[in-house]
Every structure is written in structure tokens, then in C-alpha cells.
C-alpha positions as CSV (number, residue, x, y, z in Angstrom):
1,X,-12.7,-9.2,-1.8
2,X,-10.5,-6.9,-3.8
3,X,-7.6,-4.8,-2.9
4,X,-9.8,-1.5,-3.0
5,X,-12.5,-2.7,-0.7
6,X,-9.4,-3.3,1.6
7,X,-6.6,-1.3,2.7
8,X,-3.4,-3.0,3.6
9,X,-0.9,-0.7,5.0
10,X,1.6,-0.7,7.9
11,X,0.7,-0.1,11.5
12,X,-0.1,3.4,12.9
13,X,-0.5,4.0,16.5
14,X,-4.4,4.5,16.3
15,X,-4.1,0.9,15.2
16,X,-2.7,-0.3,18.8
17,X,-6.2,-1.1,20.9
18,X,-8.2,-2.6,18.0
19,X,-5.0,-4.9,16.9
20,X,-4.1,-5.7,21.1
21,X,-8.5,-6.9,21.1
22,X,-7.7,-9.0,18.1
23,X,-4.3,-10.8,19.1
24,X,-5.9,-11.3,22.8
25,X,-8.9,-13.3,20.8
26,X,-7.2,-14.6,18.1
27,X,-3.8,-15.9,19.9
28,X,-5.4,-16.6,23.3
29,X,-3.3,-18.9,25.7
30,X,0.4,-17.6,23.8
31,X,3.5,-17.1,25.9
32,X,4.5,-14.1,28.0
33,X,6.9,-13.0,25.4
34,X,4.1,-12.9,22.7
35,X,2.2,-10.2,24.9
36,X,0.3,-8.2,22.6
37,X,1.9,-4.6,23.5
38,X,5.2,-6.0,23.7
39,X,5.4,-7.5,20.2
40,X,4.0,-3.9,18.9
41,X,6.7,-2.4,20.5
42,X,9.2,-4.8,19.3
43,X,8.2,-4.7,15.8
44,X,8.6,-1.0,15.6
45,X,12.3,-1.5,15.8
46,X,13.1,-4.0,13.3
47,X,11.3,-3.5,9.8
48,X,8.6,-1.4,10.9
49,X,7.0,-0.8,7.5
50,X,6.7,-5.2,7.4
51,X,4.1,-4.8,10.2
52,X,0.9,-4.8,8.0
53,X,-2.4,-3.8,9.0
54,X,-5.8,-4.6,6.7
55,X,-8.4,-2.0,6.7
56,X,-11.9,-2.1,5.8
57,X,-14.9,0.5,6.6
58,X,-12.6,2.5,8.7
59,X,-11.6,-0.6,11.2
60,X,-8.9,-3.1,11.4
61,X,-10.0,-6.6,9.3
62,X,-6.5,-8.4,10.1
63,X,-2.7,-8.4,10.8
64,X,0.7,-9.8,9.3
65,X,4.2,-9.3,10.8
66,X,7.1,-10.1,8.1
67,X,10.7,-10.2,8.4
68,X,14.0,-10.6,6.3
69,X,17.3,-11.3,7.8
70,X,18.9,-12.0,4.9
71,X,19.0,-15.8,4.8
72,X,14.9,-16.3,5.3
73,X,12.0,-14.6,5.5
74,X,9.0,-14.9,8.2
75,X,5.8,-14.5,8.8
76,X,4.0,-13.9,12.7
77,X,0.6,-12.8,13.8
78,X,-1.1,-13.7,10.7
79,X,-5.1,-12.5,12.3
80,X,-8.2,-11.5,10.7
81,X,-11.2,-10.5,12.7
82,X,-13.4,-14.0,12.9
83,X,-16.3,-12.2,11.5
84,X,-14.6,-11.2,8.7
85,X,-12.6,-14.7,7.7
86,X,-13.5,-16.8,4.7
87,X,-13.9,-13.5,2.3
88,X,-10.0,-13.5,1.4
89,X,-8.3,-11.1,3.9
90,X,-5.9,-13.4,5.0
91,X,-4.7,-14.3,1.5
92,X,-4.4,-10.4,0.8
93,X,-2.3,-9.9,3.6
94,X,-0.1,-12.9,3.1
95,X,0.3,-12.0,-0.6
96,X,1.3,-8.3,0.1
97,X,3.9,-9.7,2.9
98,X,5.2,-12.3,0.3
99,X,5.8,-9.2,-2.4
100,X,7.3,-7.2,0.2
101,X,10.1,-9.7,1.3
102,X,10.3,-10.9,-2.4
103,X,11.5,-7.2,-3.2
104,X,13.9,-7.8,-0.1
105,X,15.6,-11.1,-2.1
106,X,14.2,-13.2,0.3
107,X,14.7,-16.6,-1.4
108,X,12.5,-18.3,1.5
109,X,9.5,-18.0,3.8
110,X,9.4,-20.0,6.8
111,X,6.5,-19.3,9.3
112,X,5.2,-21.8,12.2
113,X,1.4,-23.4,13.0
114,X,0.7,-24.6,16.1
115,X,0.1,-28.4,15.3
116,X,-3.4,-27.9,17.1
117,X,-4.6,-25.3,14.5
118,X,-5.8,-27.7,11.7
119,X,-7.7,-24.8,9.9
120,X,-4.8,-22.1,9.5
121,X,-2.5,-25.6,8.2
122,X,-4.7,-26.2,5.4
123,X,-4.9,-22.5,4.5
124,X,-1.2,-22.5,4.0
125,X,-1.5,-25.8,2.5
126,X,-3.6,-24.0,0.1
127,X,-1.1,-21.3,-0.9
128,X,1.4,-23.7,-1.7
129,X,3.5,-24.1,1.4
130,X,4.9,-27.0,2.7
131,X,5.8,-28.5,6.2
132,X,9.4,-28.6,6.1
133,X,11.4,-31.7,7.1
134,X,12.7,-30.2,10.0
135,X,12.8,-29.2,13.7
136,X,11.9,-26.1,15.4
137,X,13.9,-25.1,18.3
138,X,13.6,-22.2,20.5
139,X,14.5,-20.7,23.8
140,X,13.1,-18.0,25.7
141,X,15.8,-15.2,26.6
142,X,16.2,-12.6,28.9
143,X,12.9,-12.1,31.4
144,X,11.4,-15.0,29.5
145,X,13.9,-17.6,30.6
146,X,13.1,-20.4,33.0
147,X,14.8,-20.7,35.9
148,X,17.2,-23.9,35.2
149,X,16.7,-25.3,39.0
């Protein structure tokens, strides 16, 4: 596939039901706080033109999210349509996401794989990232938290 068979560009509103379909599919089983309509609204605040979309014949193909806060950069909601995976959408999107934060001075991408997804581990493998030697934290806030009792 080639850049002019597909559009990469950042989300528009007529984007919202076709990108909620594929996030529900593609990310199945995530956490309250990764609620498909929520995330899109979220994202519209912070770095809005980092929320990509792929188009090809007229219809979403796939999804990024990047993000700089001025130490590293990173990457969510990597998604392409399954019937449209294995013809290089993913590494279009991940490329254009990579330029963008590299024209930021982002020194450093960090994203995170669910340990379970095998598949989307070797596709990074593939592009030259590596599992760094660290831990990943995290802790839900606000109407996310758990209740400590």
C-alpha cells in the first residue's frame, strides 16, 4: 500500500461511529476509562491534530493516538480494520505518528502491549522497538478509582 491509496489525517467528527465500531472490536474487554467515546473526547483536548485517522475508499482503514509531553512520546489505540490488516496500514500510521512527535523533539516513544497480544509484539518487534527493562505502573483516578475498602 502507498500513501496515496491511503489517507492519513486527524480525526473529524464524521469519523466518531466508524472509529467507536472499530475500538469496540479491536480493544474488546478494555477498562471503563478506555470507553471508546470518552477517549475521543479526551483526545480532542490534548494534541488534537496527534489523533490520526487512515482512510481508504471513503471509510476509516485504522487509528493511532500520539502524544508528547516533553520528556516521551506515546502511542494508544494503534487499530486497523481486520479485513484490511497485513497490507501495511498499520506501519503507515505508526510511521506518520513517529514523524509527527519527531518534529515535536520527542527523543523517545514508549507505547504498551498487552502481554497476551503476541501478534501486535512482533509487529513492533518488527519496526525496531524494544521491550524496555522496566515496570509499568498505573492507577485509575477520579470515577475510575477503586474503592480502597
Amino acid at each position: 500500500m502507498t500513501d496515496h491509496e491511503l489517507t492519513i489525517r486527524p480525526f473529524r467528527a464524521d469519523d466518531r461511529d466508524e472509529i467507536v465500531a472499530l475500538w469496540r472490536s479491536v480493544f474488546a474487554g478494555d477498562p471503563p476509562w478506555s470507553d471508546p467515546h470518552d477517549v475521543i473526547e479526551r483526545k480532542q483536548t490534548v494534541q488534537a491534530d496527534l489523533f490520526l485517522v487512515g482512510i481508504l475508499d471513503n471509510r476509516v482503514a485504522g487509528t493511532v493516538l500520539a502524544g508528547f509531553d516533553g520528556v516521551r512520546g506515546w502511542v494508544h489505540h494503534l487499530a486497523v480494520v481486520p479485513e484490511l490488516r497485513r497490507r501495511g496500514i498499520a506501519g503507515l500510521l505508526m510511521d506518520r505518528a513517529e514523524e509527527s512527535l519527531l518534529a515535536m523533539g520527542c527523543p523517545k516513544l514508549n507505547l504498551q502491549v498487552r502481554r497476551s497480544n503476541a501478534d501486535v509484539a512482533a509487529f513492533y518487534e518488527s519496526r525496531e522497538y524494544a521491550i524496555d527493562d522496566v515496570i509499568s505502573f498505573g492507577k485509575p483516578l477520579g470515577r475510575w478509582r477503586r474503592d480502597p475498602s
